[in-house]
C-alpha positions in Angstrom: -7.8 8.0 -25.6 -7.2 5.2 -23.4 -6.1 3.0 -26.1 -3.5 5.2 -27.3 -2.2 5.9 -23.9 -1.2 2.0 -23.4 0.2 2.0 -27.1 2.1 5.1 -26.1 3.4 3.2 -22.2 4.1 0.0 -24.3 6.4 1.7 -26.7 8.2 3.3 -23.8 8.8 0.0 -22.2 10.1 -1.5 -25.6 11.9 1.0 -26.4 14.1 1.3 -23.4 15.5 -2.4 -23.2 14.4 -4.7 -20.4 17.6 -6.9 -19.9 21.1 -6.0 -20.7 24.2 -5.8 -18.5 22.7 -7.6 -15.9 19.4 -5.2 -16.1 16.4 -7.0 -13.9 12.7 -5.2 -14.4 9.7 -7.4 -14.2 5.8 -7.1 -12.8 4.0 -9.3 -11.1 1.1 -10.2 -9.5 0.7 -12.1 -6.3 -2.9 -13.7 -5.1 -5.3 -16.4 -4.3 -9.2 -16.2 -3.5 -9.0 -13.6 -0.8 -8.5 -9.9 -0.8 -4.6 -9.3 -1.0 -2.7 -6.0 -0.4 0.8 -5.2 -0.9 1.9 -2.2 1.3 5.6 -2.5 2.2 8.8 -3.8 0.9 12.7 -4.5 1.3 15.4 -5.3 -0.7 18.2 -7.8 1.3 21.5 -8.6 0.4 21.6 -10.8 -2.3 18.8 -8.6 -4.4 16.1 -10.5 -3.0 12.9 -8.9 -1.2 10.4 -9.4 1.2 7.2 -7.4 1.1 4.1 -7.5 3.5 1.0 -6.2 3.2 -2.6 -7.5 4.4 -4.5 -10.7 3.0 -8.0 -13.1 3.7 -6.3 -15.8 1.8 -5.0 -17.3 4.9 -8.2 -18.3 5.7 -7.4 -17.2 9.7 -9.9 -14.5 10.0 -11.1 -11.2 7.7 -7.8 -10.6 7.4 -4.2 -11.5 8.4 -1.1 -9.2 8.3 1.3 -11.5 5.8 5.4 -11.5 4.8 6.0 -12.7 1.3 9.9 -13.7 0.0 10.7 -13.3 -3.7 13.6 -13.5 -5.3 15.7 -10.3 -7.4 13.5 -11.9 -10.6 10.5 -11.8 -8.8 9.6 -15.6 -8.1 8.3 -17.2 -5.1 10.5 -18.4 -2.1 8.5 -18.5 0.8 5.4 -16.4 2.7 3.7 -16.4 6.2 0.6 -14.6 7.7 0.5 -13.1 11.0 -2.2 -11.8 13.6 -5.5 -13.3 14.8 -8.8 -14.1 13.9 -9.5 -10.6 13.4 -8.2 -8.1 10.8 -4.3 -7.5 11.2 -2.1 -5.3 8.0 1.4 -5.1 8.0 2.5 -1.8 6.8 6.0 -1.6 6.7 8.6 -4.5 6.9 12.1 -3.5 7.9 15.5 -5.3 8.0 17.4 -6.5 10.7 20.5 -8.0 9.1 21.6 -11.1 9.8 18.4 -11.9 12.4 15.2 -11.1 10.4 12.7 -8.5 10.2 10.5 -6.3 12.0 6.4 -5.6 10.3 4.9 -2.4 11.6 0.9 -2.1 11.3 -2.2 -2.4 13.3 -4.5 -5.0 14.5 -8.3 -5.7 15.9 -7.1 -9.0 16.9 -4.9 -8.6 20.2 -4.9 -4.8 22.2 -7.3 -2.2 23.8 -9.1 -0.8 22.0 -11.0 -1.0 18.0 -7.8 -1.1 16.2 -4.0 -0.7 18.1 -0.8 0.0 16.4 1.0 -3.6 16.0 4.7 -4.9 15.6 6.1 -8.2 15.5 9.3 -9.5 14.6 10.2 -12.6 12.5 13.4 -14.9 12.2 15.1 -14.7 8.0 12.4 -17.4 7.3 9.3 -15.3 8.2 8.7 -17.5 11.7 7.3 -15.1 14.2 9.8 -14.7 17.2 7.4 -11.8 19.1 4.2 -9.2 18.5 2.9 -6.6 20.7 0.5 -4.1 20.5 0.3 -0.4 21.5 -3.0 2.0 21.9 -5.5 3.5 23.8 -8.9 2.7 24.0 -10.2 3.9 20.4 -8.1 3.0 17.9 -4.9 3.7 16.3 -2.8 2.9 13.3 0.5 2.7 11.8 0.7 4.5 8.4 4.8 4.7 8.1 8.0 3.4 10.3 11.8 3.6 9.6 14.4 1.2 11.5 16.2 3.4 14.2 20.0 3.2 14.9 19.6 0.7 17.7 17.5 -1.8 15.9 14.6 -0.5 17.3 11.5 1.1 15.1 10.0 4.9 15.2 6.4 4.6 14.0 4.0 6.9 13.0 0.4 6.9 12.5 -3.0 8.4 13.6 -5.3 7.7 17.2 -8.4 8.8 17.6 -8.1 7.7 21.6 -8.3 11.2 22.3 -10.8 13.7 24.6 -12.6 14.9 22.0 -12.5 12.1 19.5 -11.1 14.0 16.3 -8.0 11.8 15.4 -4.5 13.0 16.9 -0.6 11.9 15.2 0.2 9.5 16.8 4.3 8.4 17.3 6.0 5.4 18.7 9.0 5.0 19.5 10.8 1.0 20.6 13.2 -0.9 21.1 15.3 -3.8 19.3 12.7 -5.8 21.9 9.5 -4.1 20.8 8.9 -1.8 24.2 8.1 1.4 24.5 10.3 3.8 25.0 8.3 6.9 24.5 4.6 7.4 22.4 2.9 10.8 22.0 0.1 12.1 20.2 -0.2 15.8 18.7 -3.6 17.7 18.0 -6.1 19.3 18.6 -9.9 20.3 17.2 -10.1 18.4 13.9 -8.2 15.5 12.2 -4.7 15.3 12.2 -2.6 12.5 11.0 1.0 11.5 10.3 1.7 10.0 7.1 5.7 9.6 6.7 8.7 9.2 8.3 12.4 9.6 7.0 15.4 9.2 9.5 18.1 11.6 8.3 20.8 9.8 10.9 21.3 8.1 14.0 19.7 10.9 16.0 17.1 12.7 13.3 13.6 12.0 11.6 11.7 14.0 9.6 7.9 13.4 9.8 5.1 14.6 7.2 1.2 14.7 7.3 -1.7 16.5 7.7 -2.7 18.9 10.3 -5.8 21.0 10.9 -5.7 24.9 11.5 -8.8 25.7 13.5 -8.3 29.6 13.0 -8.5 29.0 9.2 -10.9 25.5 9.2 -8.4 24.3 6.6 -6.5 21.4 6.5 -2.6 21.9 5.7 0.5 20.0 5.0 3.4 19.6 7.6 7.1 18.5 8.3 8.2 18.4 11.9 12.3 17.5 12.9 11.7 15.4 15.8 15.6 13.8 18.0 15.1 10.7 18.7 14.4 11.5 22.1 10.6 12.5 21.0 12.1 16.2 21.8 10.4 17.9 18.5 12.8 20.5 17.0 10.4 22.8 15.0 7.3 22.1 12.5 6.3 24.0 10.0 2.8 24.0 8.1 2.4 24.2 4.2 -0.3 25.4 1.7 -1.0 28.7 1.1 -4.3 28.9 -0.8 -7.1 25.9 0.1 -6.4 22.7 1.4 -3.6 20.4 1.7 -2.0 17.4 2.8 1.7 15.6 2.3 1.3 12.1 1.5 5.1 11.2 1.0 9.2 12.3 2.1 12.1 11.6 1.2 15.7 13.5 2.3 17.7 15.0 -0.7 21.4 14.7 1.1 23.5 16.3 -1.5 21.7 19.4 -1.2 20.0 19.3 2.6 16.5 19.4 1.1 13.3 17.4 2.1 11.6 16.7 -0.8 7.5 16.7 0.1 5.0 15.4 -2.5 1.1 15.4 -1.6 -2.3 17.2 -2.7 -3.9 20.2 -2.6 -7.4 21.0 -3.0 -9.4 25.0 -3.6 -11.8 24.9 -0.7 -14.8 25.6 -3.8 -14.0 21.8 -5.3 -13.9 18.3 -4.7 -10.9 17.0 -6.8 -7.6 17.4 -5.1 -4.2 18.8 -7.1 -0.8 17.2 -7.1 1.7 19.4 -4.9 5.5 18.7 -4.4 8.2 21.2 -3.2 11.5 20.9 -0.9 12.6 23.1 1.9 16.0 23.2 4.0 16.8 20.5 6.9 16.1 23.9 9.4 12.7 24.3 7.6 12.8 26.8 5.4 10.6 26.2 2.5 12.2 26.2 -0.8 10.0 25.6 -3.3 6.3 24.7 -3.3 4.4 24.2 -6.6 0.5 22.7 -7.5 -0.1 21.5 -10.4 -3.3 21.3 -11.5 -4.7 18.2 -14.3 -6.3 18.5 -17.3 -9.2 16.6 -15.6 -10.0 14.4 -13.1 -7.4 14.0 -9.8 -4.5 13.4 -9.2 -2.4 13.2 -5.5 1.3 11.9 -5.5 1.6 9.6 -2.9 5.3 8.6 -2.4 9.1 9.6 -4.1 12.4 7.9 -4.2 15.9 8.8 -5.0 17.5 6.1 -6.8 20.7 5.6 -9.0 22.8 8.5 -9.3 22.3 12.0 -7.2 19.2 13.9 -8.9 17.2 10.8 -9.9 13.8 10.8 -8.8 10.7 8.2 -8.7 7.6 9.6 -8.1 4.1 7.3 -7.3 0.6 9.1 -7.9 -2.9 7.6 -7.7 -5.3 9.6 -10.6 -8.5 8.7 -12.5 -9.3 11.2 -15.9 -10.0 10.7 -18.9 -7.8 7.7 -19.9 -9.1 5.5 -16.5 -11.6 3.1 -16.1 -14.8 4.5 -14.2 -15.0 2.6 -11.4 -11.5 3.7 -9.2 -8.3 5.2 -9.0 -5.2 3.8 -11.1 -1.7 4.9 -10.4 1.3 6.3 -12.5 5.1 5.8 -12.2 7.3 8.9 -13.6 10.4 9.9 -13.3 11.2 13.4 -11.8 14.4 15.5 -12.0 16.4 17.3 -8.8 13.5 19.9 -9.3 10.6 17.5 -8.6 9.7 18.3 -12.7 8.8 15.5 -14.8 11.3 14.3 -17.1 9.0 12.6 -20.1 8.7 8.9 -18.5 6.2 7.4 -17.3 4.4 4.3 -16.8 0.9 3.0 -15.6 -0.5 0.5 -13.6 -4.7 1.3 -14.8 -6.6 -2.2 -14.3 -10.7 -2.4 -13.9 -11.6 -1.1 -10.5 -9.3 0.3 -7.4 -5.5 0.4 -7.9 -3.7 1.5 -5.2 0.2 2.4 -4.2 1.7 1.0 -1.2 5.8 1.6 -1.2 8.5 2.6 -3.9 12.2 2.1 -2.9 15.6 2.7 -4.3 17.4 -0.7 -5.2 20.7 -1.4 -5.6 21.3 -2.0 -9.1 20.3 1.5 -9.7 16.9 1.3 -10.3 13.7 0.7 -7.9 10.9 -0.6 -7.1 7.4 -0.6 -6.3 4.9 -2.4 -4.7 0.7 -1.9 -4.0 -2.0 -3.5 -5.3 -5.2 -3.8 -7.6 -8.5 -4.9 -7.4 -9.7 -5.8 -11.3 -7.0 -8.9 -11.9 -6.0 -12.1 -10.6 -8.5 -14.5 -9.1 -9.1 -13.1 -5.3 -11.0 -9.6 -4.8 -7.1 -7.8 -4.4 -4.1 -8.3 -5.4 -0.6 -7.7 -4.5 1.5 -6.2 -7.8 5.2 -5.7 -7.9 7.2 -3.9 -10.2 10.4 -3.7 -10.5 12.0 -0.6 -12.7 16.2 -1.5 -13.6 18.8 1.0 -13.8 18.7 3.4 -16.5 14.6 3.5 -16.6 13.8 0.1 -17.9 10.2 0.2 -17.3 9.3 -3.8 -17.5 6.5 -4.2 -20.3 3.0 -4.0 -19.6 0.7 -7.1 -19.1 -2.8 -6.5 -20.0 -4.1 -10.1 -18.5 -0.7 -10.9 -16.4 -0.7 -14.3 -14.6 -1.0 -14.5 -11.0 1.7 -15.7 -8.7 0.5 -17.7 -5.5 1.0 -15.4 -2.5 0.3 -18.7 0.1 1.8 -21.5 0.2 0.7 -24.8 -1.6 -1.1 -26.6 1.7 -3.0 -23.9 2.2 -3.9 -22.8 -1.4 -5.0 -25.8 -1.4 -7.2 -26.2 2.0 -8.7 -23.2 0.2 -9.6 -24.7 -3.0 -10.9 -28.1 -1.3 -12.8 -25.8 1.4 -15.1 -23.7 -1.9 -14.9 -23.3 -5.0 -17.2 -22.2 -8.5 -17.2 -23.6 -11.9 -17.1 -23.0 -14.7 -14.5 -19.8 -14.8 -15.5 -18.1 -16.8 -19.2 -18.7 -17.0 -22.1 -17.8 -19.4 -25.5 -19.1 -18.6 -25.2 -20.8 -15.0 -22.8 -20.4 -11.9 -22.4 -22.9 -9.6 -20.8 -22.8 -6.1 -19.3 -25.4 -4.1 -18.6 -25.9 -0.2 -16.6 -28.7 1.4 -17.9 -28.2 5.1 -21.3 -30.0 4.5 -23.2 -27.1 6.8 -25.4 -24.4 6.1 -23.0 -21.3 4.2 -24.2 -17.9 4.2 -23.1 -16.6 0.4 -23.5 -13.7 -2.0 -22.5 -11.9 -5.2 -21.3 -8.3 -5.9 -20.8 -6.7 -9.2 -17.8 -4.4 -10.2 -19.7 -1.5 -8.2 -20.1 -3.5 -5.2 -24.0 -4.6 -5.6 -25.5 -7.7 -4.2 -26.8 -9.5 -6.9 -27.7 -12.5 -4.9 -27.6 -13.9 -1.9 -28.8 -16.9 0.2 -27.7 -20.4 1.8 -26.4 -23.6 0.8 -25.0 -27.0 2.1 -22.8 -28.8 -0.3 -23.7 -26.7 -3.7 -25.8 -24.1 -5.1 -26.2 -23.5 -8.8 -27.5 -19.5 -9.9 -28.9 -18.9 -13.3 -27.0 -16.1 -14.7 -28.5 -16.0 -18.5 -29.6 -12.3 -17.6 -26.5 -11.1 -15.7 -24.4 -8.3 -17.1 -20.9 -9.6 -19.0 -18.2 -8.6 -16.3 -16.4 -9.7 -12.8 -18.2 -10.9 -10.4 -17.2 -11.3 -6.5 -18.6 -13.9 -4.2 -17.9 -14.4 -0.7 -19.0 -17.1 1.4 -19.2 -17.1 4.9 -18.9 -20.7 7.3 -19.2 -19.8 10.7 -16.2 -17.0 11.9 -14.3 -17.9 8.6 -14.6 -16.1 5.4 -13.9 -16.8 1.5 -13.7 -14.5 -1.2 -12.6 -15.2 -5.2 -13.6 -14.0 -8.0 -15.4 -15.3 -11.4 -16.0 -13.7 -14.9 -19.2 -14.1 -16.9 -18.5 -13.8 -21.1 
């Protein structure tokens, strides 16, 4: 089944032509040894993007919050990370023309408490200019943020700094300068969390999430209109049978609609449902349909208009039949005005955890999309970009694709000099190398996440591997507060 389902997605993509009248679409895939996430992206000007997302090939810390530059065909320009020597995760990057741009997130490195939401700002060549962080004394963080009409940023996340410890919305409102101008959190008994944010114009945003309903002990769906004030206007909940939750927005303004996309789940099962509907800019509901898959699960994460009026992207993570055992791959399809699928459809299903991060309109006509998987390239994640053109030119698909650097050359290669294992790929022996000349904590994972060894070495270590299963294999090393991962194959 699987086979014929990547025959089927490879025809698609041949058969509707990749360049042509000036037609861009392209993937690629962005890494080095670390653990690389793509979350957030923007198209500037002159077609060109920056995306950000979260990476530990930096080598400062777990983690760093990162900005990477490509150009409109997808090739490198120029990256930097951001943060401390904790873990930091851009989530959203958005434009200030003509001075640079402003990363929304959260960070363990600088603030109160475990986690705190986080914004910096960068020049147009990715050098920080300022960062601050926001929170209470548990933690918070930043799922979604839009640019507001002053140059400020409206973000919205979730904080469990809160009485009773369940986990609260949490919204943040800035300046152009990065101070508050107002914060709240909304909640009560249970877990509540906002997801998305849409800014309808210079005085409106729409916000969407989850929300728990103590009289029923059922999670639901909601959209709040909120002024930019923080004055909310109304909020209504969604679902009417089981559990729900809406992952993604987007504002339909030919026809005043909020289009919702999300999951729904029968309170007797553990897979969730794919939901989408609209309803009115005064918040009455429209339309609200499940749909429920032939197996397996499927929630649709994010939507886009794009091109002309009607036009419709939609991003869904799923594992059935056709997916690899061992996590969730994601889908591409194109929708109609009515949220319905219009026969296209592309997939992004590599070995192990693919995930969605952001899909935006762009301005040929077409979008794109950015996330990230966890089965290709040479670090444990990776950032993957595609770009769809105008008139549905889904780019082919690469079974093996070739990985982009997402660092820059001095430090790839401080990396590379730092650790390394040969050979790649490897039958009968592994052997691991360290550059510091000290004692180095290391160890092995399979696909599933199990240690299969572990131990201490100086300069090098060589592991007998005759009996080892043919597959990926992850090892991470560990010198003092720094840590390395990457990623070797056994044939």
């Amino acid at each position: 089944m699987r086979f014929i389902k990547i025959i089927f997605l490879i025809y698609c993509s041949v058969y509707f032509p990749i360049y042509g009248n000036s037609q861009i679409a392209f993937r690629k895939v962005y890494s080095n040894n670390g653990y690389d996430y793509g979350q957030g992206i923007v198209q500037l000007a002159d077609s060109s993007y920056v995306i950000c997302g979260s990476s530990s090939s930096f080598l400062d810390g777990p983690s760093q919050a990162f900005l990477l530059k490509i150009d409109s065909l997808g090739n490198y320009i120029w990256s930097n990370h951001y943060g401390g020597s904790e873990t930091d995760w851009g989530r959203r990057v958005l434009y200030h023309e003509n001075t640079g741009f402003l990363v929304a997130g959260f960070t363990n490195s600088i603030g109160n408490g475990g986690y705190d939401a986080y914004l910096f700002k960068t020049d147009l060549s990715g050098q920080l200019l300022w960062e601050k962080s926001y929170g209470g004394s548990g933690w918070e963080r930043i799922n979604d943020a839009v640019l507001t009409v002053d140059n400020g940023a409206f973000l919205v996340g979730e904080s469990n700094s809160t009485v009773n410890g369940d986990n609260d919305m949490y919204l943040l409102r800035t300046n152009v300068n990065g101070d508050t101008l107002w914060s709240k959190k909304l909640g009560g008994l249970g877990d509540d969390k906002a997801l998305a944010v849409d800014r309808l114009n210079d005085s409106t945003y729409f916000v969407a999430g989850e929300t728990y309903i103590t009289d029923s002990l059922l999670t639901k769906g909601f959209v709040l209109r909120i002024k930019d004030d923080g004055v909310i206007e109304w909020m209504d909940t969604l679902g009417s049978s089981g559990n729900y939750g809406v992952r993604g927005i987007d504002l339909d303004v030919v026809s005043n609609k909020v289009s919702f996309v999300g999951w729904q789940q029968d309170t007797n099962d553990v897979y969730k449902n794919s939901m989408f509907g609209k309803l009115t800019y005064q918040g009455i509901l429209d339309f609200e349909q499940v749909e429920i898959p032939s197996s397996g699960e499927k929630i649709i994460e994010h939507l886009t208009n794009y091109g002309s009026q009607g036009k419709n992207y939609m991003c869904f993570r799923y594992f059935d039949e056709t997916s690899f055992n061992d996590g969730y791959d994601v889908g591409v399809s194109k929708v109609m005005a009515g949220l319905y699928w219009d026969g296209l459809i592309t997939s992004i299903n590599y070995p192990l955890e693919d995930e969605p991060g952001e899909i935006i309109p762009t301005s040929d006509g077409g979008a794109i999309y950015v996330g990230y998987s966890t089965g290709i390239g040479i670090g444990g994640g990776n950032v993957y970009v595609m770009k769809i053109g105008p008139n549905d030119n889904f780019p082919l698909i690469e079974f093996n694709p070739v990985p982009f650097s997402l660092v820059g050359m001095d430090e790839e290669y401080l990396t590379e000099s730092l650790f390394s294992s040969h050979p790649n790929p490897f039958n009968d022996k592994l052997t691991i190398h360290s550059g510091f000349g000290q004692d180095t904590y290391f160890e092995v994972r399979d696909i599933y996440g199990k240690i299969i060894t572990n131990g201490f070495f100086k300069d090098s270590i060589s592991i007998l591997t005759g009996d080892w299963h043919s597959g990926i294999y992850f090892i991470k090393t560990v010198q003092g507060n720094q840590e390395f991962q990457f990623k070797s194959i056994k044939y």
